[in-house]
N, C-alpha and C positions, 0 to 999 in steps of 0.2 A: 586554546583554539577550540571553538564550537565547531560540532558536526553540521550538517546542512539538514534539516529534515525532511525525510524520508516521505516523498509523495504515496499515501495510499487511500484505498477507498474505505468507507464502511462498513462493516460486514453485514448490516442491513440497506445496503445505500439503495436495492431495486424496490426495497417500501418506501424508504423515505422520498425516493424519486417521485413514488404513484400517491404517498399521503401528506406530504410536506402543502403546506399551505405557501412557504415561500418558495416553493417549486412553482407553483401554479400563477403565485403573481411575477415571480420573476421572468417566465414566459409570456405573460400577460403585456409587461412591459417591453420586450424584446418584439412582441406582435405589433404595438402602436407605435414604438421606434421605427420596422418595419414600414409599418402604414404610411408615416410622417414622409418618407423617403418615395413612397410610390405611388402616394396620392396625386401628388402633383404631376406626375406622369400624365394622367388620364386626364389633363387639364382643366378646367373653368366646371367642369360636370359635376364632379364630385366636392368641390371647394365651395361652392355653391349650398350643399347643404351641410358643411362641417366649416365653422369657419376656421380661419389660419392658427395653428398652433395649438388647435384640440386635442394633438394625437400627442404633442409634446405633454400638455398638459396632464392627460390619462395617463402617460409613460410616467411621469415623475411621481404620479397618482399611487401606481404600480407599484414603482418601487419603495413609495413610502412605504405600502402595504407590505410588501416583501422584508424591508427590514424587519417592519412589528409584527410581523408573523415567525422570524427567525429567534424572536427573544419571548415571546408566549409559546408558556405551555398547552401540546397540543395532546391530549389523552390518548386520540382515537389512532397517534404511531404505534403505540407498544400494544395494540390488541391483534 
């Protein structure tokens, strides 16, 4: 029988929070996902100068970044 693994954080995880690069697009993506949802709120105005499925498009954009930022070495965490 396997143990369940134990949820914990990093002992650096308030750096990695502030210098991760996939931190920064993964919110990135979460902002245009965001958008995608509330744009149209505001109707015909803003659809107008973004055409339909921009925000999707940036969001998957995002998250590609976000993966290949999680597997590239980023120097400037460990300083």
């Amino acid at each position: 029988m396997t143990a369940k693994p134990k949820f914990c954080l990093l002992d650096d995880w308030r750096r990695v929070l502030r210098r991760a690069w996939s931190i920064r697009f993964s919110l990135l993506a979460a902002a245009f996902t965001a958008a995608e949802v509330v744009v149209p709120l505001f109707g015909d105005v803003l659809l107008d100068v973004m055409p339909r499925g921009a925000f999707v498009l940036l969001a998957f954009a995002a998250s590609i970044g976000a993966t290949v930022a999680r597997i590239v070495a980023q120097p400037e965490m460990h300083r």
